[in-house]
HTML snippet that shows the backbone in 3Dmol.js (N, CA, C, O; Angstrom):
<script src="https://3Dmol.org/build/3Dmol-min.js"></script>
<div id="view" style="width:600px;height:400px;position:relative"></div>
<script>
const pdb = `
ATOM      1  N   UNK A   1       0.853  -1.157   0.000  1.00  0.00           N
ATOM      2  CA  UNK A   1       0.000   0.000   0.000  1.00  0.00           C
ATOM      3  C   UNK A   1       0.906   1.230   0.000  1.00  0.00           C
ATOM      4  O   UNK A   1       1.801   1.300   0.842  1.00  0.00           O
ATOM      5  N   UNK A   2       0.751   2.071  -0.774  1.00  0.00           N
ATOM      6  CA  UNK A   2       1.446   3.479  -0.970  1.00  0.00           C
ATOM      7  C   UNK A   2       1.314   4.364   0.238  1.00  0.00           C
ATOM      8  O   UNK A   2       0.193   4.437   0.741  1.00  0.00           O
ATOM      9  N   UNK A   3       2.027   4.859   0.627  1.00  0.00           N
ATOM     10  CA  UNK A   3       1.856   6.205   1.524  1.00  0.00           C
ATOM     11  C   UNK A   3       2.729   7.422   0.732  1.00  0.00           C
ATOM     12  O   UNK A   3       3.689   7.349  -0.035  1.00  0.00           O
ATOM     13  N   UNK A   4       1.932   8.622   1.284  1.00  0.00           N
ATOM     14  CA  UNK A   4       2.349  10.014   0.877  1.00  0.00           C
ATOM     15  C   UNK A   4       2.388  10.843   1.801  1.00  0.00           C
ATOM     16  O   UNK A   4       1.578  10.594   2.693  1.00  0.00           O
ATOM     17  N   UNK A   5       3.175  11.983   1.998  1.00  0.00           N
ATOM     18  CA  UNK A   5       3.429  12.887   2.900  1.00  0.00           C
ATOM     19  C   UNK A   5       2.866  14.241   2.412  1.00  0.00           C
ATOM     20  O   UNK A   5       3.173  14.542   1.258  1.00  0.00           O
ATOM     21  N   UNK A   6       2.261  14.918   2.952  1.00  0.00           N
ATOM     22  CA  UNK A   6       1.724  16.099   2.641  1.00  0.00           C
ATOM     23  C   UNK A   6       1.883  17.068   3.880  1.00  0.00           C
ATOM     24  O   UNK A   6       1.250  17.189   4.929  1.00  0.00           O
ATOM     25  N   UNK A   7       3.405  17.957   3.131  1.00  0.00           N
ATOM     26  CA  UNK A   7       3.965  19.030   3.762  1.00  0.00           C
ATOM     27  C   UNK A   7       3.488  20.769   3.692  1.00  0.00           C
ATOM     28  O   UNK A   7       3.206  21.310   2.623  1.00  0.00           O
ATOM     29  N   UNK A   8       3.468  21.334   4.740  1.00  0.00           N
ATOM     30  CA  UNK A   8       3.100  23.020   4.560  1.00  0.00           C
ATOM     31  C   UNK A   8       1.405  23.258   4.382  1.00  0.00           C
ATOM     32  O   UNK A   8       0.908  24.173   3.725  1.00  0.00           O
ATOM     33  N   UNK A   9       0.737  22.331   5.040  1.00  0.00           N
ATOM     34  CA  UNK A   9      -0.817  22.358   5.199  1.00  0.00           C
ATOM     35  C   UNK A   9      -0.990  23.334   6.085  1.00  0.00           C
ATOM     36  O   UNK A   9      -0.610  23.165   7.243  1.00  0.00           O
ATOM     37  N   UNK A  10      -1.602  24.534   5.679  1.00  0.00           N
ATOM     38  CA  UNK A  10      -1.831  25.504   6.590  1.00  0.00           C
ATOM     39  C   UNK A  10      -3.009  24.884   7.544  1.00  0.00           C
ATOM     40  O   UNK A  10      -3.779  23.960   7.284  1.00  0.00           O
ATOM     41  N   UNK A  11      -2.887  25.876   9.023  1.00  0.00           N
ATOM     42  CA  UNK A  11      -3.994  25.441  10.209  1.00  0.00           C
ATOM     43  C   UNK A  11      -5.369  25.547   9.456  1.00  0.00           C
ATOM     44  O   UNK A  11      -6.012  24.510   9.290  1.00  0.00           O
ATOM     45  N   UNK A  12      -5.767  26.526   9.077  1.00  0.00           N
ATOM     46  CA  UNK A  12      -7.032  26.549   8.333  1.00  0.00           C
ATOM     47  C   UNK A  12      -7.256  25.224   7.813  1.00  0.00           C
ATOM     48  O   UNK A  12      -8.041  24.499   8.424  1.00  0.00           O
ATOM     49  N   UNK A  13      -6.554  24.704   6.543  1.00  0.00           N
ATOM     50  CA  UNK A  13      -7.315  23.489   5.625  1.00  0.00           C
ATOM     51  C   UNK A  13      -7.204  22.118   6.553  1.00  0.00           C
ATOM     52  O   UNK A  13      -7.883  21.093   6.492  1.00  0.00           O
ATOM     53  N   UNK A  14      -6.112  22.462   7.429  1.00  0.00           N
ATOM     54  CA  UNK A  14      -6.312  20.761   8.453  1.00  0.00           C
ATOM     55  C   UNK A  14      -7.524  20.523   9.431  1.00  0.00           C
ATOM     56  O   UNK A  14      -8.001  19.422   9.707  1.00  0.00           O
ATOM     57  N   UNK A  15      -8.093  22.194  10.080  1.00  0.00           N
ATOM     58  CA  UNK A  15      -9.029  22.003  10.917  1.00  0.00           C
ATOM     59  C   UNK A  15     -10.422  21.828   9.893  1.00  0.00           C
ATOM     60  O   UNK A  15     -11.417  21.143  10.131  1.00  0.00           O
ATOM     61  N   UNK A  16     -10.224  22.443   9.017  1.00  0.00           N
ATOM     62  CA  UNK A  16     -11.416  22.024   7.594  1.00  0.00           C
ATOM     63  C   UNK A  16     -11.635  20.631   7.638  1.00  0.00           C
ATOM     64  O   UNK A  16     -12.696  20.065   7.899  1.00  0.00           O
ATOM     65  N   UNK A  17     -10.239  19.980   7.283  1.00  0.00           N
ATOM     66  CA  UNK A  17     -10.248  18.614   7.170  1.00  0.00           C
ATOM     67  C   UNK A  17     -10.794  17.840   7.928  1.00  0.00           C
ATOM     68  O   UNK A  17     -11.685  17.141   7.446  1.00  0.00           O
ATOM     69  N   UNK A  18     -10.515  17.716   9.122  1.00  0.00           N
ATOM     70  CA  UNK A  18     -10.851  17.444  10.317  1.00  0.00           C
ATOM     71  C   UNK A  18     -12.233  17.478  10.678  1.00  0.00           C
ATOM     72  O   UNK A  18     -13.015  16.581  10.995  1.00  0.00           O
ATOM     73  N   UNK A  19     -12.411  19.260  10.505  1.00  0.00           N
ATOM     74  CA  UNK A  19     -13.916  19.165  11.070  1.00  0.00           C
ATOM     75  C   UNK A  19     -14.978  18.175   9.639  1.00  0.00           C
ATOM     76  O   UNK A  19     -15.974  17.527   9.961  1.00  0.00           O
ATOM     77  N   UNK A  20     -14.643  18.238   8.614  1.00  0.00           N
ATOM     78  CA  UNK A  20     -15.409  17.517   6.857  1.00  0.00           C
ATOM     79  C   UNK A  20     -15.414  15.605   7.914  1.00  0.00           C
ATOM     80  O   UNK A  20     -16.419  14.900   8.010  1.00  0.00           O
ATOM     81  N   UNK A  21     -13.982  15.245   8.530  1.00  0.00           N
ATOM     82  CA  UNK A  21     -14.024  13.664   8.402  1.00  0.00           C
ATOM     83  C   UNK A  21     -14.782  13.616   9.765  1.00  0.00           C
ATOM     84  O   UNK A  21     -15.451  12.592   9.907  1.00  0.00           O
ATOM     85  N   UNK A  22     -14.819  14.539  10.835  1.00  0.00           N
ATOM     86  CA  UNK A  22     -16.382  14.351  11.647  1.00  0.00           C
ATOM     87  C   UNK A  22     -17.605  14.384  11.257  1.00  0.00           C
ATOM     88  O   UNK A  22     -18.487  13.948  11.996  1.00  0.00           O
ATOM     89  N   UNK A  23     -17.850  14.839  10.183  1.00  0.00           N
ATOM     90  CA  UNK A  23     -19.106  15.285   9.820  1.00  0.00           C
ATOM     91  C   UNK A  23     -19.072  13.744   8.817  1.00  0.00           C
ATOM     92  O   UNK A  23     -20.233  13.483   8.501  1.00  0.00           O
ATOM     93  N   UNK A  24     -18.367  12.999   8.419  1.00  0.00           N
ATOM     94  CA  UNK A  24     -18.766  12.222   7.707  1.00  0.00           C
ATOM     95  C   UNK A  24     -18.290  10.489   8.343  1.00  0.00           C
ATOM     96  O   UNK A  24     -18.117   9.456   7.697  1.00  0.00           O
ATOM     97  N   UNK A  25     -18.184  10.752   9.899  1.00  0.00           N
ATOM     98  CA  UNK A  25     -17.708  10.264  11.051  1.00  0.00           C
ATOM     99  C   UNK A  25     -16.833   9.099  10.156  1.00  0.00           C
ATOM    100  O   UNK A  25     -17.183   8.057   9.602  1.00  0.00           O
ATOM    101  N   UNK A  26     -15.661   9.723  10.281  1.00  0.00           N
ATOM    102  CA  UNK A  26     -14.392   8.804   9.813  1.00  0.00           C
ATOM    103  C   UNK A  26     -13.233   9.988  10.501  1.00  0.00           C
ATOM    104  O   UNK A  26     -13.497  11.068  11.028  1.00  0.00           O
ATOM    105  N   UNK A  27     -12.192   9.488  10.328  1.00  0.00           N
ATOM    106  CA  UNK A  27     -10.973   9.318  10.626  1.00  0.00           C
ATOM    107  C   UNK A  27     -10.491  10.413   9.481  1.00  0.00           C
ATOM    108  O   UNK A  27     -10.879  10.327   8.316  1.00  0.00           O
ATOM    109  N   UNK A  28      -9.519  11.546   9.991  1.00  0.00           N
ATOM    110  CA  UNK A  28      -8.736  12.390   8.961  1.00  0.00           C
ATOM    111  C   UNK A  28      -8.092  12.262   7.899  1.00  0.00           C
ATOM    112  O   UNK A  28      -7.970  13.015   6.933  1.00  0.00           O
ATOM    113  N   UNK A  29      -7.574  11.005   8.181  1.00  0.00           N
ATOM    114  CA  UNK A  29      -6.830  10.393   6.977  1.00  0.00           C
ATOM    115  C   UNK A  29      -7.430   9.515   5.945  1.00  0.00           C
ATOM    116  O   UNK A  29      -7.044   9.260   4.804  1.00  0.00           O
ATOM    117  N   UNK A  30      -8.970   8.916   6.939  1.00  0.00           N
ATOM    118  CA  UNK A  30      -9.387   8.513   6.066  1.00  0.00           C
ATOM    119  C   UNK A  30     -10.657   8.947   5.189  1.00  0.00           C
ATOM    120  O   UNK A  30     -11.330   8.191   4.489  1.00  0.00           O
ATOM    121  N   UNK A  31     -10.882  10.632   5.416  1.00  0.00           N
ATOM    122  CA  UNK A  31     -11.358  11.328   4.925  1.00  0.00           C
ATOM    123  C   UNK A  31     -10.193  11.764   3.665  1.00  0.00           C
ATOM    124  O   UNK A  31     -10.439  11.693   2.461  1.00  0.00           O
ATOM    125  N   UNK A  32      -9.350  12.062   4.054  1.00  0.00           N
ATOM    126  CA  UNK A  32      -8.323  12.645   3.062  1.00  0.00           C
ATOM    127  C   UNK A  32      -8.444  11.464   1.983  1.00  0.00           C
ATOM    128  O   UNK A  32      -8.649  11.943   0.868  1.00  0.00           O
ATOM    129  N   UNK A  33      -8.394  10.426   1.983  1.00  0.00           N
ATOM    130  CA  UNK A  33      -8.349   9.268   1.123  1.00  0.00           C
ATOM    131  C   UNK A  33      -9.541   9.403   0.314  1.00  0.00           C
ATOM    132  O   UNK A  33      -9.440   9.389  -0.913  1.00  0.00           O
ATOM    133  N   UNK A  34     -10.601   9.527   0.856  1.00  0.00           N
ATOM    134  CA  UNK A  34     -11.954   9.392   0.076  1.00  0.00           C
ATOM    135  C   UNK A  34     -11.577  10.429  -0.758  1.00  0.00           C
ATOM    136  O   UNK A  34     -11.489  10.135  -1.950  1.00  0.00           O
ATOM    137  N   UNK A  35     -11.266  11.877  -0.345  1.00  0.00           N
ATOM    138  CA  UNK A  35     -10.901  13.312  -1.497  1.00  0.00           C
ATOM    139  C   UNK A  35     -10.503  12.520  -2.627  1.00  0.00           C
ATOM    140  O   UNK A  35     -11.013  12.420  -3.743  1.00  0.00           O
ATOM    141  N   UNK A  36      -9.051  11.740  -1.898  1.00  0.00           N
ATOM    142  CA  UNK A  36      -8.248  11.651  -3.359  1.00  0.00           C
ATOM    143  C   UNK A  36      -8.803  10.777  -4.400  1.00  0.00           C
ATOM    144  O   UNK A  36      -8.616  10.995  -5.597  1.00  0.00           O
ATOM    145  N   UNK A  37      -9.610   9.606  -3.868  1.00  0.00           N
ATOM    146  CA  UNK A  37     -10.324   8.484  -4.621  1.00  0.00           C
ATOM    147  C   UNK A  37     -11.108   9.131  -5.398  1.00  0.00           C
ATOM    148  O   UNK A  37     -11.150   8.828  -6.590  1.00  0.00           O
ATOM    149  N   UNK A  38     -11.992  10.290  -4.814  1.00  0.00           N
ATOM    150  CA  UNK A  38     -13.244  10.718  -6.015  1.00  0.00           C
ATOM    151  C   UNK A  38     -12.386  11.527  -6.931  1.00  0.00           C
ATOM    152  O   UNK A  38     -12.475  11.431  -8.155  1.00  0.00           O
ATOM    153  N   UNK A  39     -11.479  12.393  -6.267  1.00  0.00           N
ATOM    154  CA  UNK A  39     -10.882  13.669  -7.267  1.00  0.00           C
ATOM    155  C   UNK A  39     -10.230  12.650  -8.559  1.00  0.00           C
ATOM    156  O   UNK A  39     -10.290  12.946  -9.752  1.00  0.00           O
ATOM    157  N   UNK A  40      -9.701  11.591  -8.083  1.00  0.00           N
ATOM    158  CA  UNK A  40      -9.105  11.341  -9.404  1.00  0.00           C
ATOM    159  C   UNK A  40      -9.856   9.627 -10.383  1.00  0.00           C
ATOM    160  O   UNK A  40      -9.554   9.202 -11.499  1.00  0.00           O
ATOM    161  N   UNK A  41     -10.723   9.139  -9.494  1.00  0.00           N
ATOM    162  CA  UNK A  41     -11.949   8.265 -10.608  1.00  0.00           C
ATOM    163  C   UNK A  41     -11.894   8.951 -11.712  1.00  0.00           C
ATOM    164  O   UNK A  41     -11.500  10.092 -11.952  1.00  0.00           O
ATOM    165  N   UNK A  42     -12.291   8.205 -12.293  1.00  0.00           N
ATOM    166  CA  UNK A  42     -12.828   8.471 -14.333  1.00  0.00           C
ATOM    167  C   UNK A  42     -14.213   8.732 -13.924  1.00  0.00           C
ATOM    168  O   UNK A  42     -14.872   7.933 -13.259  1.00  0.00           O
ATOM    169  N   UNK A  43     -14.652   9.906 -14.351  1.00  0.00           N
ATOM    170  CA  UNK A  43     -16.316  10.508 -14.587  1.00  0.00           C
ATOM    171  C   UNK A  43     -16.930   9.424 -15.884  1.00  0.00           C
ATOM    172  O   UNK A  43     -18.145   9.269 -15.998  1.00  0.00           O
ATOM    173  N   UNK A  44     -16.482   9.100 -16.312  1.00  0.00           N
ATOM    174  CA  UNK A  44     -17.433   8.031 -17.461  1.00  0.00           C
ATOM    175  C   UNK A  44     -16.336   6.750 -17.360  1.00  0.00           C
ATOM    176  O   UNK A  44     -15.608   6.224 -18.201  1.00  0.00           O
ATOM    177  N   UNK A  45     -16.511   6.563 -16.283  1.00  0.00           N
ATOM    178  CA  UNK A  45     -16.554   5.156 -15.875  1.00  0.00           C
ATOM    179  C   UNK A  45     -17.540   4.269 -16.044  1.00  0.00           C
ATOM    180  O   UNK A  45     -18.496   4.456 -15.292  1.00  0.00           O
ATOM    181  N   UNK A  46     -17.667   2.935 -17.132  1.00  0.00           N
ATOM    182  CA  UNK A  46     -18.638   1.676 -17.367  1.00  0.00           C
ATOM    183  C   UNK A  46     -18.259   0.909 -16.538  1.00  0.00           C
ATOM    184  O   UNK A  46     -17.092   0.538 -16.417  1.00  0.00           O
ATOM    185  N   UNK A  47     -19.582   0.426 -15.572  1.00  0.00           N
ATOM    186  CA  UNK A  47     -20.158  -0.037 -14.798  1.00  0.00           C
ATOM    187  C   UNK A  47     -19.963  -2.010 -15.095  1.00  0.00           C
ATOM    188  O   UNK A  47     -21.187  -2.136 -15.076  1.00  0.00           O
ATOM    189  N   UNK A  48     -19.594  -3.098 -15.266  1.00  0.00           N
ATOM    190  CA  UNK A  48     -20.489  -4.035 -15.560  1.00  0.00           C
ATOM    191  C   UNK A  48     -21.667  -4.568 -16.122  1.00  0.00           C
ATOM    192  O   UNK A  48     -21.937  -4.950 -17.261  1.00  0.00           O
ATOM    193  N   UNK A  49     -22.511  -4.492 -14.736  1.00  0.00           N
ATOM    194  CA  UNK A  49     -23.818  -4.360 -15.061  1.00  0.00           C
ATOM    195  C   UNK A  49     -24.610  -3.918 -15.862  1.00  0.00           C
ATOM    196  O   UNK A  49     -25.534  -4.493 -16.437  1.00  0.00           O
ATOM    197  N   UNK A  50     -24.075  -2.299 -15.952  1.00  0.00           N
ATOM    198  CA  UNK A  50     -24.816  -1.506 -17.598  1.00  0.00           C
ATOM    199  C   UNK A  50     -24.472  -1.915 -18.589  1.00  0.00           C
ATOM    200  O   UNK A  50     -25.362  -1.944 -19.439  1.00  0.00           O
ATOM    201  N   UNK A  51     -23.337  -2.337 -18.950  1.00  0.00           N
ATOM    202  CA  UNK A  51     -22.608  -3.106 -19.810  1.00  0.00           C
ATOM    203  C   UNK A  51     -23.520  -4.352 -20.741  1.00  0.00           C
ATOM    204  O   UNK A  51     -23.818  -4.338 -21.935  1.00  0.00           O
ATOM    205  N   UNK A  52     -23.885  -5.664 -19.407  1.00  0.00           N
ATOM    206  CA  UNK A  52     -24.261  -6.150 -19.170  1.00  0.00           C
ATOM    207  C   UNK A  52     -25.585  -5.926 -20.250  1.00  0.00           C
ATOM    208  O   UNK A  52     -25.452  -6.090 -21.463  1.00  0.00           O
ATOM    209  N   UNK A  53     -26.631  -5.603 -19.732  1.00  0.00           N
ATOM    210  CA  UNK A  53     -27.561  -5.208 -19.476  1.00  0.00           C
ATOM    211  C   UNK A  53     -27.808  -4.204 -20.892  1.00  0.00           C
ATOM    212  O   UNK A  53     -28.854  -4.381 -21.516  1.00  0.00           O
ATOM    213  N   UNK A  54     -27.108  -3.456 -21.237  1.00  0.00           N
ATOM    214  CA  UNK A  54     -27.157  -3.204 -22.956  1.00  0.00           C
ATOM    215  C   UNK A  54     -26.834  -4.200 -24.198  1.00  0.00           C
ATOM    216  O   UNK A  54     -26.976  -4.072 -25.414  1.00  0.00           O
ATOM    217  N   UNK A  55     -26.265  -5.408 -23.251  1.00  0.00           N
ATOM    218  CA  UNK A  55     -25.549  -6.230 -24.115  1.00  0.00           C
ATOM    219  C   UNK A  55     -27.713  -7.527 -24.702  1.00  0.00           C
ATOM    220  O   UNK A  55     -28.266  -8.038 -25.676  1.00  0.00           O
ATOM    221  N   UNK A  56     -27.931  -7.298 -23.103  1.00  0.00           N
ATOM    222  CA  UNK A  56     -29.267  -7.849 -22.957  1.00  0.00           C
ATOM    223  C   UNK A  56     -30.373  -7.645 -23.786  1.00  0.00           C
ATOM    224  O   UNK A  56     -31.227  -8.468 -24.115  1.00  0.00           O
ATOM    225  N   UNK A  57     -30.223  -5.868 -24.244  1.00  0.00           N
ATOM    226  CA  UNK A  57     -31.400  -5.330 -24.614  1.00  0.00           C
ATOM    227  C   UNK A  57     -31.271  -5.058 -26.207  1.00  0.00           C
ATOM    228  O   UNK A  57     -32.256  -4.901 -26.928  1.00  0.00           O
ATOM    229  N   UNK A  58     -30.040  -5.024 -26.626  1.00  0.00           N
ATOM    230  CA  UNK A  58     -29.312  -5.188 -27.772  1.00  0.00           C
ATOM    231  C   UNK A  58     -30.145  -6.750 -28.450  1.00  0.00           C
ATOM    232  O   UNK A  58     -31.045  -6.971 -29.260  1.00  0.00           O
ATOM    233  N   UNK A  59     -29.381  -7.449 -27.716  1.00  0.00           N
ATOM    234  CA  UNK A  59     -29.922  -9.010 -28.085  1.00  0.00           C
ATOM    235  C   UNK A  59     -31.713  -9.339 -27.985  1.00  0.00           C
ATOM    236  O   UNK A  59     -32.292 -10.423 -28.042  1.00  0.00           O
ATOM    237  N   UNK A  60     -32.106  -8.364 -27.866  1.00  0.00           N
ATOM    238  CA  UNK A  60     -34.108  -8.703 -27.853  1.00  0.00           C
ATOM    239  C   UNK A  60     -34.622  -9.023 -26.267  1.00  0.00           C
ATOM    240  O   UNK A  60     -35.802  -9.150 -25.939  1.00  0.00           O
ATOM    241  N   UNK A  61     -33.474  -9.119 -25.382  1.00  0.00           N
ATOM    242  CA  UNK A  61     -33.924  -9.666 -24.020  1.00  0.00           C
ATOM    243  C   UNK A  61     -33.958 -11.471 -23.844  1.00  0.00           C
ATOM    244  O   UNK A  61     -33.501 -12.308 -24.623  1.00  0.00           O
ATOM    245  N   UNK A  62     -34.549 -11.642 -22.756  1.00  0.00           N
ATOM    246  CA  UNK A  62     -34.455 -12.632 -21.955  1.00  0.00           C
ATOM    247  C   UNK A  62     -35.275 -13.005 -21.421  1.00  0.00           C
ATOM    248  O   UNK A  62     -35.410 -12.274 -20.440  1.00  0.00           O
ATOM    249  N   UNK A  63     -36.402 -14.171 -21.424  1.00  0.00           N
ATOM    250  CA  UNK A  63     -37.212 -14.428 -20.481  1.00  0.00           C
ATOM    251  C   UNK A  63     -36.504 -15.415 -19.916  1.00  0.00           C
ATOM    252  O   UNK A  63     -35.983 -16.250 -20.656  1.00  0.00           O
ATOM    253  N   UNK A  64     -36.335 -15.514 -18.321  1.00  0.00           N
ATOM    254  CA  UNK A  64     -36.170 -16.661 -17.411  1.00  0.00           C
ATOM    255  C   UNK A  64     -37.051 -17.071 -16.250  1.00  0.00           C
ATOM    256  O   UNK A  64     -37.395 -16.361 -15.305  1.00  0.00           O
ATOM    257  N   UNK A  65     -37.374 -18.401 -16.490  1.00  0.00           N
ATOM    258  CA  UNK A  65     -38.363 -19.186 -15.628  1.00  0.00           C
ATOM    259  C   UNK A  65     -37.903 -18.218 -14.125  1.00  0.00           C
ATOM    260  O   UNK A  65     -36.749 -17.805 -14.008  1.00  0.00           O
ATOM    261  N   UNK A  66     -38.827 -17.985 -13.196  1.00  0.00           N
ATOM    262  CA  UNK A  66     -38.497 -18.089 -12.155  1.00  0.00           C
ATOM    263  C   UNK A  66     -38.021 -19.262 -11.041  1.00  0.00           C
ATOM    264  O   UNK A  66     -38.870 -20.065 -10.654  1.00  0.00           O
ATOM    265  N   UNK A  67     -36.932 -19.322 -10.644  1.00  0.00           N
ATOM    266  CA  UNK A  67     -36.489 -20.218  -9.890  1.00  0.00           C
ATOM    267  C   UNK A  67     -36.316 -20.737  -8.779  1.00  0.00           C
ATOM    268  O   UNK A  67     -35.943 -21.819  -8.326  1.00  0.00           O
ATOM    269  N   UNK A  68     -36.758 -19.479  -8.312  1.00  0.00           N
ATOM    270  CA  UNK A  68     -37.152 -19.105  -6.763  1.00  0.00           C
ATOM    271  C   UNK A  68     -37.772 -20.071  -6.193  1.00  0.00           C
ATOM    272  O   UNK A  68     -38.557 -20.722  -6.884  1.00  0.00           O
ATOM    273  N   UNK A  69     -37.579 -20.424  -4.754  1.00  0.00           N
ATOM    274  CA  UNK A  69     -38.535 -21.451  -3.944  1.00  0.00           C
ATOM    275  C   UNK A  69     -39.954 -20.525  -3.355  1.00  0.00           C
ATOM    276  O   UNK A  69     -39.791 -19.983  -2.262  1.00  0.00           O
ATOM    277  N   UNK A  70     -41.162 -20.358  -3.966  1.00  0.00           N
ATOM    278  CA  UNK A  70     -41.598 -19.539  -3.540  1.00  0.00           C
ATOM    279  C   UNK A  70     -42.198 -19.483  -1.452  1.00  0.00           C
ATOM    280  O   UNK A  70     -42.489 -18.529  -0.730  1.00  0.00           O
ATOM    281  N   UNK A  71     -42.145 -20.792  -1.223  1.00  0.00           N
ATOM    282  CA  UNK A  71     -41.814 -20.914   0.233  1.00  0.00           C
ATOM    283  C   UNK A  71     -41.065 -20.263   1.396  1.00  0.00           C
ATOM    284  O   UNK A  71     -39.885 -20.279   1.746  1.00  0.00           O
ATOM    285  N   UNK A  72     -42.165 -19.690   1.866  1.00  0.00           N
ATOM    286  CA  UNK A  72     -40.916 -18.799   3.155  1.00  0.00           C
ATOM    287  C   UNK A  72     -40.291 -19.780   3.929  1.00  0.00           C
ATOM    288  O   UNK A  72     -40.715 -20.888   4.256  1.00  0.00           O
ATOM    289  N   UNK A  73     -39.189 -19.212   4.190  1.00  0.00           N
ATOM    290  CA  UNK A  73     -37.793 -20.185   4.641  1.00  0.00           C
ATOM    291  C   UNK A  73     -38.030 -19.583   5.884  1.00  0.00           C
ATOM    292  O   UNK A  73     -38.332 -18.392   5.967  1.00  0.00           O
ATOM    293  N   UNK A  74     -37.879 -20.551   7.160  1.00  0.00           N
ATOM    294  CA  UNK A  74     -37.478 -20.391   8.688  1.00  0.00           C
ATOM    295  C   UNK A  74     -36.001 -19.664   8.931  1.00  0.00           C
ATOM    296  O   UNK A  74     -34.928 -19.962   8.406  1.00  0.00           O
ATOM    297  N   UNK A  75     -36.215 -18.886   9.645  1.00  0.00           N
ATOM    298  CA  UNK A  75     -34.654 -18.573   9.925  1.00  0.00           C
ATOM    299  C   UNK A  75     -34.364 -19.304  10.735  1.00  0.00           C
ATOM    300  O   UNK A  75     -35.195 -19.822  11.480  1.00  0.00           O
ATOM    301  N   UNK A  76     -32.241 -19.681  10.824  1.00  0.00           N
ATOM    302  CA  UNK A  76     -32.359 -20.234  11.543  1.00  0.00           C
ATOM    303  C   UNK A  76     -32.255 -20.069  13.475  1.00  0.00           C
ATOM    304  O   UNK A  76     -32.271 -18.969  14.027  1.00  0.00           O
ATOM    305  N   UNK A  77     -32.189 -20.945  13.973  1.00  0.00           N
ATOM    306  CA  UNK A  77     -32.276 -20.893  15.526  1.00  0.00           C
ATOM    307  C   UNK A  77     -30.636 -21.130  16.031  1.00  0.00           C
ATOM    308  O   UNK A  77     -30.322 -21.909  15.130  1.00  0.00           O
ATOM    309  N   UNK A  78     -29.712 -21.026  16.638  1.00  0.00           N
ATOM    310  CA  UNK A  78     -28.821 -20.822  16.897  1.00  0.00           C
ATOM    311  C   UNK A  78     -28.698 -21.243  18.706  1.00  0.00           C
ATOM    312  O   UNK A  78     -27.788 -20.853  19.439  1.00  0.00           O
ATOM    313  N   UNK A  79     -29.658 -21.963  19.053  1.00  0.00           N
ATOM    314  CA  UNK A  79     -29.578 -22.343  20.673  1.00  0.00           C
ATOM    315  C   UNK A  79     -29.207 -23.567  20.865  1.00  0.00           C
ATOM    316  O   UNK A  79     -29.098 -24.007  22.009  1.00  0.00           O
TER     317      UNK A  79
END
`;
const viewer = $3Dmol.createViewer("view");
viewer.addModel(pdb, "pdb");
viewer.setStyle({}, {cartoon: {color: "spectrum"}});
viewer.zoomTo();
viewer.render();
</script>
């Protein structure tokens, strides 16, 4: 796992920081992490699923039997 050092953070943007990763009850650093994850994701990022799922509707669709047990299941007991 990478680590980085981030030098000359004025008092202002650390107590910012700080007060943002209470408000989103996490940890400073691991508020700082979330910043960097969204700031640098791809905005048109494909999904799988949509992928998927155009690949579905492209092709005319899909009917599938349901397979389901339609029976409610007991949870279980644990004593």
């Amino acid at each position: 796992m990478a680590a980085i050092t981030v030098r000359n953070l004025s008092e202002e943007t650390h107590r910012a920081l700080k007060a943002r990763a209470a408000s989103h009850h996490r940890s400073t650093e691991a508020e700082v992490r979330a910043i960097l994850e969204s700031a640098v994701a791809p905005s048109d990022r494909v999904h799988l699923g949509s992928v998927l799922l155009r690949i579905g509707q492209e092709a005319g669709g899909v009917e599938l039997d349901d397979l389901r047990d339609p029976r409610a299941s007991e949870p279980p007991t644990f004593e």
